[in-house]
C-alpha positions in Angstrom: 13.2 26.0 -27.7 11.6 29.4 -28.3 11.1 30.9 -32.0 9.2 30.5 -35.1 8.0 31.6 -38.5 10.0 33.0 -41.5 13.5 34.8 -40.3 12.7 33.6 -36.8 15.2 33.1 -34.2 15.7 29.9 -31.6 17.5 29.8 -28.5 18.3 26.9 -26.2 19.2 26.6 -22.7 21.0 24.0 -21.6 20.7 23.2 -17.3 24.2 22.7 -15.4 25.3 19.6 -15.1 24.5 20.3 -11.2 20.8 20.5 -11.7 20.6 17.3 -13.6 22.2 15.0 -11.3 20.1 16.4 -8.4 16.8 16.4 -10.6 17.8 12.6 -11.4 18.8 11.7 -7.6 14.9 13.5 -6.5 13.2 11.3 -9.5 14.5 8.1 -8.7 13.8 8.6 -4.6 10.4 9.6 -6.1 10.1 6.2 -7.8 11.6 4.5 -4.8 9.3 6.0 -2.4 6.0 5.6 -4.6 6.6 1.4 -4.1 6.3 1.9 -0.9 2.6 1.0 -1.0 -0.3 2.4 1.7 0.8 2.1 5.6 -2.7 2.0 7.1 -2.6 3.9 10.4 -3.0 1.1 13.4 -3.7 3.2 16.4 -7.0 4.3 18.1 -9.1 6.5 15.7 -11.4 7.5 18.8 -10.6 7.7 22.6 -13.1 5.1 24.8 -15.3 6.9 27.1 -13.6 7.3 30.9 -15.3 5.5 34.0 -16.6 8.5 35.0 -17.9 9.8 32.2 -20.1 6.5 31.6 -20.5 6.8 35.8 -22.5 10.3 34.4 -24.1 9.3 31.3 -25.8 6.2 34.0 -26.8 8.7 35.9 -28.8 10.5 33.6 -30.5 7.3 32.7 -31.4 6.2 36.0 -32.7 9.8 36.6 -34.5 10.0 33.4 -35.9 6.7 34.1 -37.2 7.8 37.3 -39.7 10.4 36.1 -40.6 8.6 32.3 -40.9 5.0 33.6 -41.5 5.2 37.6 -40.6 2.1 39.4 -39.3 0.8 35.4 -35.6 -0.9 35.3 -33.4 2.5 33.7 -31.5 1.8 30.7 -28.1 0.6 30.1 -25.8 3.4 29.3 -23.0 1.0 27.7 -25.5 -1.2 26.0 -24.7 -1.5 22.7 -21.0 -0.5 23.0 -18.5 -2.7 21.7 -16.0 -3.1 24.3 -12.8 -0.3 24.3 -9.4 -1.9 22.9 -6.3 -1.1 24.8 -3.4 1.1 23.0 -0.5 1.1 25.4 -2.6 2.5 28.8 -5.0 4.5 26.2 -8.7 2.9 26.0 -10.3 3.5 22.7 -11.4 2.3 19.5 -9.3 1.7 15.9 -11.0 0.9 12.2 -7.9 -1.4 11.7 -9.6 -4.2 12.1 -12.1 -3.6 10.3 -9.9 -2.1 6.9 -8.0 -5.4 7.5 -11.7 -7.4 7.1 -11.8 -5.3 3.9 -9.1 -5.8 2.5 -9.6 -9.9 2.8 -12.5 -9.7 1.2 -11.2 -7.5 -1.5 -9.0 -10.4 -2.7 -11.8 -13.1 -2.2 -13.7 -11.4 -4.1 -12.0 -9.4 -6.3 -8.3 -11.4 -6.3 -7.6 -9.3 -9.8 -7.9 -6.1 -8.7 -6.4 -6.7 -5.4 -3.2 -8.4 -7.3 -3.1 -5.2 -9.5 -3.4 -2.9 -6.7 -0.2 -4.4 -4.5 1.7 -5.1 -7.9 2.9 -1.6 -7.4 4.1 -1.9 -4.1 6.9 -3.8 -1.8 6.0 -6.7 -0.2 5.3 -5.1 3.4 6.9 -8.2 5.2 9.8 -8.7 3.0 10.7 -5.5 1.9 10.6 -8.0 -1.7 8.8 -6.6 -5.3 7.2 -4.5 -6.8 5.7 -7.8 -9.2 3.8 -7.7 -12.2 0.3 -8.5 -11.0 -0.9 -11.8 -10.9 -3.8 -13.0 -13.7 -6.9 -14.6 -12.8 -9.1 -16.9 -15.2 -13.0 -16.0 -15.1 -13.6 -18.1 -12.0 -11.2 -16.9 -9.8 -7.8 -19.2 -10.0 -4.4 -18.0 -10.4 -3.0 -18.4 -14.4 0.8 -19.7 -13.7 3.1 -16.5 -14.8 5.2 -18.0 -18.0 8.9 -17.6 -16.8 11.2 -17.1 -20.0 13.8 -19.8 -20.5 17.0 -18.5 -20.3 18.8 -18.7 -24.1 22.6 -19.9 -23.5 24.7 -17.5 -25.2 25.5 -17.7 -29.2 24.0 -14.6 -29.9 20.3 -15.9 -29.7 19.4 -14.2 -26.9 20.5 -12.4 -23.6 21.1 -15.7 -21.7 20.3 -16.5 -18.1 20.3 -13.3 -15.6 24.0 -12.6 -13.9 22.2 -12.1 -10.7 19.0 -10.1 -9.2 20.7 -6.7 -9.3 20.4 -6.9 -12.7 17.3 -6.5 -15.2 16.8 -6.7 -18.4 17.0 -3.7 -21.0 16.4 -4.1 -24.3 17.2 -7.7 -25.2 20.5 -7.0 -22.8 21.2 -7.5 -18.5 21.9 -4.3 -17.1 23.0 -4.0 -14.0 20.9 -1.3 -11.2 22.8 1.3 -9.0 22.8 0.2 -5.9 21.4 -3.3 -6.4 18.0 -2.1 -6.5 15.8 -5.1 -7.5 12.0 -3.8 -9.0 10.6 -7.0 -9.4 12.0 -8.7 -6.4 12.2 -12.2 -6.4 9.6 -14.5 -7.4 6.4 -13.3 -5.4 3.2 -12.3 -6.7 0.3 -11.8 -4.2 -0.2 -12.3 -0.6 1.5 -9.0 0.7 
């Protein structure tokens, strides 16, 4: 709305009924997408050196080692190189493992935050979720999450769920377009 003070004028204007249903369809493949959690890229990050290339950088060390240490042993040009991984053919090196080392010790050490962090994904396995995060007590051990008792009709409450395409909505089981489930079934960590 546009307009103001004394003797002012409003106007309104109202979208087509178009617009809406496609701004509704982007927002909720928005929401669907954003639980799709981080895919951590698997592949080499670096390309291994080639035979000859290491063939070359030896050569330069046995050379150097000619004239700075006559008669001493040259020096190893692969020592000290963790050995190349192989990617389909490709030789080279990945910081997958070591994100994956990471991540373990993110939820020894910090099993809160790492709950928190995956409660707003998908299980990656299951395709299951996103789940409420799970609570910790001070030292570390999962607090059991209280499951509501389902109240049998009578008015007293909106009795036991109809099935997991449904969720509840204020005090009342609606049921989701397209059977989409946000809080999957039952897990809480370990994705």
């Amino acid at each position: 709305m546009a307009g103001g003070g004394k003797g002012g004028s409003s106007s309104e204007t109202e979208l087509p009924k178009w617009y809406e249903d496609a701004a509704q369809k982007q927002i909720a493949l928005a929401d669907k997408v954003s639980k799709q959690g981080y895919v951590p890229y698997q592949g080499p990050d670096v390309a291994a050196f080639t035979p000859t290339t290491m063939a070359g950088m030896q050569s330069v060390n046995d050379w150097a080692s000619t004239f700075d240490n006559p008669g001493g042993k040259p020096v190893d040009a692969a020592a000290g190189m963790p050995k190349p991984q192989d990617f389909n053919g490709v030789p080279g090196y990945s910081s997958y493992g070591g994100y994956m080392d990471e991540m373990a010790r993110l939820k020894k050490v910090y099993p809160g935050i790492a709950s928190y962090i995956e409660s707003y994904s998908i299980d990656p396995k299951t395709g299951a979720g996103p789940n409420p995060p799970q609570q910790f007590d001070a030292g570390g051990k999962p607090i059991p999450t209280p499951v509501p008792k389902p109240t049998g009709g009578g008015g007293s409450g909106p009795g036991p769920s109809p099935g997991p395409e449904y969720v509840l909505v204020n005090g009342k089981w609606v049921k989701q377009s397209g059977g989409d489930n946000n809080w999957g079934g039952g897990h809480t960590s370990g994705h």
